[in-house]
Backbone as ProteinMPNN parsed JSONL, in Angstrom:
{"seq_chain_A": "XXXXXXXXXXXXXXXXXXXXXXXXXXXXXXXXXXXXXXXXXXXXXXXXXXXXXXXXXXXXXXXXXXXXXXXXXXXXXXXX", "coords_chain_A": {"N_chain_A": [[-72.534, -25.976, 94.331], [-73.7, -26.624, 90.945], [-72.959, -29.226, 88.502], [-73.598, -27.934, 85.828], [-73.745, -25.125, 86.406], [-70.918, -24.489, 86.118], [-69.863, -25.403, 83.695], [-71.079, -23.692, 82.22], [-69.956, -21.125, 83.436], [-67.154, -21.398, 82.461], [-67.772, -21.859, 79.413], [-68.61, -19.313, 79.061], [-67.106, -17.496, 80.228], [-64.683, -18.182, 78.672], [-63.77, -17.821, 74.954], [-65.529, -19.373, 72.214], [-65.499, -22.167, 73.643], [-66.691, -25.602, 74.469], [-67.94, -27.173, 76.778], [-68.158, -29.675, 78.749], [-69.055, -31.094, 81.742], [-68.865, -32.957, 84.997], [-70.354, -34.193, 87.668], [-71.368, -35.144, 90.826], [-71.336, -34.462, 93.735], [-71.489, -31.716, 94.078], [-69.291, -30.581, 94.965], [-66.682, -32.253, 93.252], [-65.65, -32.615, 90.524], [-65.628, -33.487, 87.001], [-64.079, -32.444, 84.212], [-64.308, -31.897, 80.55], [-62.983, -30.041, 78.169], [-63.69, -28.146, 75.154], [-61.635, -26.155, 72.565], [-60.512, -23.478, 70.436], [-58.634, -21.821, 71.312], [-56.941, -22.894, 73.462], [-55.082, -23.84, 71.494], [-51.473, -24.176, 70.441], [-50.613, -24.038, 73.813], [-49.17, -25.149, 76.671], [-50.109, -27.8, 78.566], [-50.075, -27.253, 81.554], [-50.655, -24.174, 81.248], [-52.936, -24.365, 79.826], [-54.957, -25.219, 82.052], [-54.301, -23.132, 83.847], [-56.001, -21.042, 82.318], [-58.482, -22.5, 82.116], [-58.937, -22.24, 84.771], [-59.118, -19.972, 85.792], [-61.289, -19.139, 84.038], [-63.591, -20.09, 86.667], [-62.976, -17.914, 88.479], [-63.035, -17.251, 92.031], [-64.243, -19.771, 92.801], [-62.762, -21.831, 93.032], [-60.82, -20.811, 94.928], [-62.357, -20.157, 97.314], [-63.397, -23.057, 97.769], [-65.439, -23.349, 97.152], [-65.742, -24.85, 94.713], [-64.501, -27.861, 95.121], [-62.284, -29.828, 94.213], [-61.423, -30.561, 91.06], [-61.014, -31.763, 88.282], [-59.68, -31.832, 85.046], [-60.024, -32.248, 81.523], [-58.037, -30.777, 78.296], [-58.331, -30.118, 74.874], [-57.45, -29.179, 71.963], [-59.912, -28.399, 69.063], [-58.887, -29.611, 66.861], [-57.293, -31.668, 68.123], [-59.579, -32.999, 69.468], [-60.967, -34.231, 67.81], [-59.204, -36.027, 66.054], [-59.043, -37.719, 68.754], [-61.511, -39.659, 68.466]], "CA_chain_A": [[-72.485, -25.625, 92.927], [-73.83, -27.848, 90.036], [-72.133, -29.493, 87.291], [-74.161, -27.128, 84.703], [-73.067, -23.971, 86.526], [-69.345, -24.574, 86.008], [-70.032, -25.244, 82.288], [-71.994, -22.034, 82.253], [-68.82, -20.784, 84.057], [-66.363, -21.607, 81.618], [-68.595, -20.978, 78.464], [-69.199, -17.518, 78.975], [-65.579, -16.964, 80.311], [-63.467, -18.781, 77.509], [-64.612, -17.46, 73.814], [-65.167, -20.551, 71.263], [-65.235, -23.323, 73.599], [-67.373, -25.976, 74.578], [-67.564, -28.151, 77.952], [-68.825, -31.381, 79.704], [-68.696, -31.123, 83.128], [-69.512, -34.094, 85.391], [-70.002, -34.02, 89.022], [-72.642, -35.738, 91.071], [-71.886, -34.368, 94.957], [-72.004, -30.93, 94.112], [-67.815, -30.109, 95.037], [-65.917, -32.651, 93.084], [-65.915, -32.26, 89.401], [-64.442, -33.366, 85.808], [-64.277, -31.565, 82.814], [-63.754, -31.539, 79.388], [-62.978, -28.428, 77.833], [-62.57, -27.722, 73.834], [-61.54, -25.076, 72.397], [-59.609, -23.515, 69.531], [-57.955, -21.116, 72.386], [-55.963, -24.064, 73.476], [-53.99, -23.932, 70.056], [-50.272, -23.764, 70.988], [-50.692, -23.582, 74.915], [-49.208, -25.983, 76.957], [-51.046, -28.383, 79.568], [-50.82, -25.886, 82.126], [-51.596, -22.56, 80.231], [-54.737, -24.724, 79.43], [-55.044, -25.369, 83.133], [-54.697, -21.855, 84.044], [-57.312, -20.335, 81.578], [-59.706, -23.076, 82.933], [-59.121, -22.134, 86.474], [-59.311, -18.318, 85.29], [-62.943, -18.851, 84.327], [-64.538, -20.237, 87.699], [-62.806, -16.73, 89.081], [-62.717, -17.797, 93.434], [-64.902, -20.9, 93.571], [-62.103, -22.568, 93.537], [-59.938, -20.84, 96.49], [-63.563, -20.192, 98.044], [-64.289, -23.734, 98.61], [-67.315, -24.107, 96.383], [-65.257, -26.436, 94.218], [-63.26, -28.684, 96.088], [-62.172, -30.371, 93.278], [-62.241, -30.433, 89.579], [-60.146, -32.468, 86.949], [-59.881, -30.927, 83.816], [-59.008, -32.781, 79.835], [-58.512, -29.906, 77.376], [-58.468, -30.296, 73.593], [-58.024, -28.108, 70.665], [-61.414, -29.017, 68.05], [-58.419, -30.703, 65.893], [-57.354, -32.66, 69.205], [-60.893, -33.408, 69.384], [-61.143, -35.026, 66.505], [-58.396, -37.179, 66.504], [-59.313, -38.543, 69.804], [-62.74, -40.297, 67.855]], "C_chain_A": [[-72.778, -26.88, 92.109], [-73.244, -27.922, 89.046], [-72.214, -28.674, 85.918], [-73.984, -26.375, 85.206], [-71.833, -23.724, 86.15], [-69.169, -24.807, 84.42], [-70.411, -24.001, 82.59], [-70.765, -20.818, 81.904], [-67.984, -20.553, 82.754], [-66.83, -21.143, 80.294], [-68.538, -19.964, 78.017], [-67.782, -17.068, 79.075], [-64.341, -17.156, 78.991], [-64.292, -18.777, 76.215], [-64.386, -19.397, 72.961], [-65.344, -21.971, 72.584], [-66.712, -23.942, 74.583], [-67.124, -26.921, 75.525], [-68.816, -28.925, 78.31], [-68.262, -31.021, 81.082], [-69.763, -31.95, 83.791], [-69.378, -33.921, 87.034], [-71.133, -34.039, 89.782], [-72.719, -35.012, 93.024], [-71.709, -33.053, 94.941], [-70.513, -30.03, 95.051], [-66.862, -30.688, 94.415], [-66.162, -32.751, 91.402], [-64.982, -32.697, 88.413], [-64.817, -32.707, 84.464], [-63.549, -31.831, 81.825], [-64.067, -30.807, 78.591], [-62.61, -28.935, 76.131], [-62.469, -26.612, 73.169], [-60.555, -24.517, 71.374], [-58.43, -22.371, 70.639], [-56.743, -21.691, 73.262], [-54.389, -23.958, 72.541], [-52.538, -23.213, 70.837], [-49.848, -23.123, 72.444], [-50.14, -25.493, 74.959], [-50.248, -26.692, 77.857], [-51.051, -27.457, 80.87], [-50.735, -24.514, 82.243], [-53.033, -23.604, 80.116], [-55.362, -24.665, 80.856], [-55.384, -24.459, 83.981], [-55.845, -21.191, 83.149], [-57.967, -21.19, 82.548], [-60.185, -22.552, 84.773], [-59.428, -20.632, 86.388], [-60.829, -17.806, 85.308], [-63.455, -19.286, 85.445], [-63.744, -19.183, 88.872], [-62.694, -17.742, 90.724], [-63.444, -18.921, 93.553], [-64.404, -21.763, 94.083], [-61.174, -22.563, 95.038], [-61.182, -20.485, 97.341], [-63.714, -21.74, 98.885], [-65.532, -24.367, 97.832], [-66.655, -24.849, 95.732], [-64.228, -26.814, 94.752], [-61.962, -28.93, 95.265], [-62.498, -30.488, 91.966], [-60.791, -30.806, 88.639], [-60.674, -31.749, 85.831], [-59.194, -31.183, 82.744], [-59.402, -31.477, 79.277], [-58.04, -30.476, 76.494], [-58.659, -28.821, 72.826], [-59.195, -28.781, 69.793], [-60.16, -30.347, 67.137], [-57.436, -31.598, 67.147], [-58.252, -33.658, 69.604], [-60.877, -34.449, 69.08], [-60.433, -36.176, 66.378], [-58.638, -38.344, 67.49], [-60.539, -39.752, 69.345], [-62.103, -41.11, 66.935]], "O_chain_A": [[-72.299, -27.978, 92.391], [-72.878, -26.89, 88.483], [-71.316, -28.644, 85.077], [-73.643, -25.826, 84.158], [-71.623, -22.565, 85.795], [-68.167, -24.279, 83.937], [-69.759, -23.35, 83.407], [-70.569, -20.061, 80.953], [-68.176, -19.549, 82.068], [-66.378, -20.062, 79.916], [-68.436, -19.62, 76.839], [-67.266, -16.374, 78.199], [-63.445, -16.409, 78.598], [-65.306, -19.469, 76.135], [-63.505, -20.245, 73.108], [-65.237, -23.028, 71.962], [-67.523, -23.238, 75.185], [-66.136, -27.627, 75.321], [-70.027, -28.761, 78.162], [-67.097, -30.71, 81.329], [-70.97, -31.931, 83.55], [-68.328, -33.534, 87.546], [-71.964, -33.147, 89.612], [-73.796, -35.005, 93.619], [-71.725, -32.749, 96.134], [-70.724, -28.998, 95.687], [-65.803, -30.093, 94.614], [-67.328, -33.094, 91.206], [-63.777, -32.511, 88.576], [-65.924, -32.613, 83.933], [-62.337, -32.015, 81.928], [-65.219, -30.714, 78.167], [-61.722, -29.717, 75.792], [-63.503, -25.946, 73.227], [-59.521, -25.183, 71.402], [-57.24, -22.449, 70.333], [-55.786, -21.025, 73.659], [-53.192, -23.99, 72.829], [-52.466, -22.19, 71.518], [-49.107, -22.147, 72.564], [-50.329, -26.464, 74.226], [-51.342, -26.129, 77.902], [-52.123, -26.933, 81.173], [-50.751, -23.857, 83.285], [-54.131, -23.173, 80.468], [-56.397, -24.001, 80.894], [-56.338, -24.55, 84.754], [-56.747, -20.79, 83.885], [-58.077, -20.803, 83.712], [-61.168, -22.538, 85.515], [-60.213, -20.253, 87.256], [-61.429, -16.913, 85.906], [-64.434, -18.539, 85.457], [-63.824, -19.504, 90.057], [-62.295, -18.901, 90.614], [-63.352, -19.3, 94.721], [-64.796, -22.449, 95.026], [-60.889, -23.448, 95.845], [-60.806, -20.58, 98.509], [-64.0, -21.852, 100.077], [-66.227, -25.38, 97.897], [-66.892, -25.991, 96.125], [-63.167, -26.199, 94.857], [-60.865, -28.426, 95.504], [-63.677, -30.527, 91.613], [-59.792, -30.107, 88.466], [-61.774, -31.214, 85.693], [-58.061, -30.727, 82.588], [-60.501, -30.955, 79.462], [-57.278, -31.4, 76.78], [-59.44, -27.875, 72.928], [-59.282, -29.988, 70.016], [-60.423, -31.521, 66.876], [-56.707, -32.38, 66.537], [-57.984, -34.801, 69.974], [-60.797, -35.482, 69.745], [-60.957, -37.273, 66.568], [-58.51, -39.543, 67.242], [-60.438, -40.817, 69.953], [-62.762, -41.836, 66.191]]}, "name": "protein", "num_of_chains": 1, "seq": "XXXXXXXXXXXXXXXXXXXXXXXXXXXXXXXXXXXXXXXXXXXXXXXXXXXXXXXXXXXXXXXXXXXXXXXXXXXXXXXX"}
């Protein structure tokens, strides 16, 4: 799986948000997710959604691995 499928992934699955996903051997992966969907979730409720959208790749095997920063847009922001 490539780093632009798993965006894709997420994208389409989670309304509003927007990802970076980095990952050069094609199982080990990081991401950063933002999203106003976030808003009043903890770190993992954010954790779970994320893992929600790539449905089995993860207990499949196709991603080994995958780190994952989320952000609300006004988390975002701040961070700059």
């Amino acid at each position: 799986m490539r780093a632009d499928d798993i965006k894709k992934l997420i994208e389409k699955n989670l309304p509003n948000a927007s990802a970076t996903v980095e990952g050069e051997d094609g199982r080990h992966f990081s991401a950063i997710v933002i999203s106003p969907e976030f808003s009043g979730k903890n770190r993992i409720q954010r954790q779970q959604m994320i893992h929600k959208t790539l449905g089995n790749h993860i207990n499949d095997g196709t991603i080994h691995a995958i780190s994952i920063k989320t952000f609300t847009p006004e988390e975002w922001q701040q961070r700059e």
